[in-house]
C-alpha angles and dihedrals in degrees: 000000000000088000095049090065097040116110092231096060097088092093098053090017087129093055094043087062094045101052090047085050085058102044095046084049092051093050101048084049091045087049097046097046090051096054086043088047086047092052104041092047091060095045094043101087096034098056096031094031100039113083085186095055091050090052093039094043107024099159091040085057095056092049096052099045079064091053093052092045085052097048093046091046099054088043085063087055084051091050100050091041099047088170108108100224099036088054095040094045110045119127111278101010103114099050085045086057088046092050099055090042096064090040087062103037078055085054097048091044103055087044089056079050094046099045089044089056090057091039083061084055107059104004103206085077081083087076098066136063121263088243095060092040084061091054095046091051098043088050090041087125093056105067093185083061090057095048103073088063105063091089090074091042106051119027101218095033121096105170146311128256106243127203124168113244098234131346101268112113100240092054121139116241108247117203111234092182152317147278125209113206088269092054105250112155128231110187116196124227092222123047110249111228111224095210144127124032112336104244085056089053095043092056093044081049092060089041094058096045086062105044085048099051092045086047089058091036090069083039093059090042099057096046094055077077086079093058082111100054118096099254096017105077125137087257090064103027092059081071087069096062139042117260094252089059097033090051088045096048087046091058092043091055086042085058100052096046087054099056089042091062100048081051084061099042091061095043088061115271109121097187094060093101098041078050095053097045084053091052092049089045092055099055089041088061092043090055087044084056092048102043078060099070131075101290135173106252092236094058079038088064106043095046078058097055086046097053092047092062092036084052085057095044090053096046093056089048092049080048086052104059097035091060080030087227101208110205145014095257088064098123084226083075099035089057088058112101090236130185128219131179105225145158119282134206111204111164093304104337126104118199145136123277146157124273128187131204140192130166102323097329123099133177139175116260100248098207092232088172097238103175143228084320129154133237150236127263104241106220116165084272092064099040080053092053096049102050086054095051094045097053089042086061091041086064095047090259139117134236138220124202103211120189134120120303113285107026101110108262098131081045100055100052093048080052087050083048104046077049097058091037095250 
């Protein structure tokens, strides 16, 4: 460009232009054939490796395989003219470029269709690559494939221990149980059958996280009844279950405790909430001994996250009987996210289940198997967040924490989420 307006190109001007003809020609072909390289690179193996994607996309296949007879072709036309301009303008070259660009942005098209459509099936496939999505359809019949990406799927789920269900070869994989990322270990009371396509199993699967930990989670409840028994203490009993049901069946009897007292508060006895911060106190100081001796880091781990929420409970009832709050419509204990074990209606079936209130706004504990996680610390801060979030949600909307960088908002809302059993 710079010759042709140079006062010295009137003598070669005709080969000046034709050589700028050539090289612009040249670019917009080198230019083409790399985004096309780029593209049919990436949809190669998925559409020639991938057995699922043959029988899920069989006229996309074919297209494609003509697409990867035509580029190869015209890389073996690279490969004999190695001049630059020879190979990029040769006749044709640029429309044939054209051509397999728009067959493979077909392809590609048709696969996102086809992914978002499985995606719509079981939603957490949102959470994964395409790429991985692809991995995990094309190896839907080998359960211990898919495995491995569960991780990306449920945020507290590592894998499933799978087991087949007889020695025969064909047999299907059956889930005996689950590991969270720290490896504790759920096991289910009744085998899960890895069977059918991999998005249906993967929905039973969650399913059946769900109905398992709220099974355990009655189980828990009713046997906090035994605190009081030698060797059964809450110390000890916490061993049985797995933090997030120990912590939950803690709250729940928290909560009750709590309204108890207040029962009592307004029948006359004015010590039943002294009595209850005692009793708190105490059980606070029984986890601290125990913390204190050799313990595995798993059962470390959870007795801590247990103590942070206890340390909480124990702070609003010492609230409580400074300001001597007299009843249980006092809005300082509706304000508290509390837990209660109720009856719930779901199509014919009556069972127990958890059930969380705040303020006004209640909603039933959903069992999203979080792990031996820990927990945050609640400060006022906290308590504010939560009761916004959770009133945001209570009005079909959503809620943002803002604050400078690093102060736990992020933070805050996953905690409000591991509480609720998101």
């Amino acid at each position: 460009m710079g010759m042709q307006s140079s006062k010295d190109v009137e003598e070669f001007k005709e080969e000046v232009f034709k050589w700028a003809k050539m090289m612009k020609t040249v670019d917009s072909v080198i230019e083409k054939w790399v985004k096309c390289q780029k593209d049919y690179i990436k949809l190669r193996p998925i559409f020639l490796d991938s057995d699922d994607i043959k029988q899920a996309l069989p006229e996309e296949t074919k297209r494609f395989e003509k697409v990867d007879a035509d580029f190869q072709a015209l890389m073996r036309d690279a490969q004999d003219e190695p001049k630059v301009t020879e190979c990029a303008g040769a006749d044709g070259r640029e429309a044939l470029l054209v051509e397999l660009q728009s067959e493979i942005n077909y392809c590609e098209k048709q696969l996102n269709d086809y992914l978002e459509e499985k995606k719509k099936m079981f939603p957490r496939f949102y959470f994964v690559s395409n790429q991985a999505l692809l991995e995990i359809l094309s190896n839907g019949m080998n359960p211990r494939i898919v495995d491995t990406f569960l991780g990306d799927c449920f945020d507290g789920l590592k894998s499933i221990n799978l087991k087949p269900q007889d020695m025969s070869d064909k047999s299907p994989m059956q889930g005996r149980g689950m590991f969270d990322k720290t490896d504790e270990y759920v096991p289910f009371t009744e085998n899960f059958i890895c069977q059918g396509a991999v998005e249906t199993y993967l929905s039973a699967l969650e399913i059946k996280m769900q109905d398992q930990l709220r099974e355990i989670l009655v189980d828990a409840k009713e046997t906090t009844e035994e605190w009081l028994d030698k060797g059964k203490e809450r110390e000890v009993w916490l061993e049985r279950y797995v933090s997030q049901l120990a912590l939950l069946a803690t709250q729940i009897v928290w909560t009750e405790e709590t309204n108890r007292a207040f029962e009592d508060l307004e029948s006359g006895s004015e010590g039943a909430m002294k009595e209850n911060f005692e009793l708190i106190k105490n059980r606070i100081t029984k986890l601290i001994d125990r913390v204190r001796e050799d313990l595995s880091s798993e059962l470390r781990v959870k007795i801590i996250t247990i103590i942070t929420i206890d340390v909480h409970s124990r702070d609003v009832i010492e609230m409580f009987v400074e300001k001597k709050i007299p009843s249980a419509e006092h809005f300082d204990w509706l304000k508290q996210l509390k837990f209660y074990l109720e009856n719930k209606k779901e199509k014919k079936d009556l069972f127990k289940s958890c059930e969380s209130r705040i303020c006004d706004w209640r909603t039933w504990y959903t069992y999203e198997f979080v792990g031996n996680t820990g927990r945050l610390v609640i400060t006022p801060l906290t308590d504010r967040c939560y009761i916004t979030l959770s009133q945001a949600l209570n009005l079909s909307m959503g809620g943002a924490p803002a604050g400078p960088a690093g102060t736990g908002k992020t933070e805050t809302t996953k905690d409000l989420a591991r509480a609720l059993g998101l």
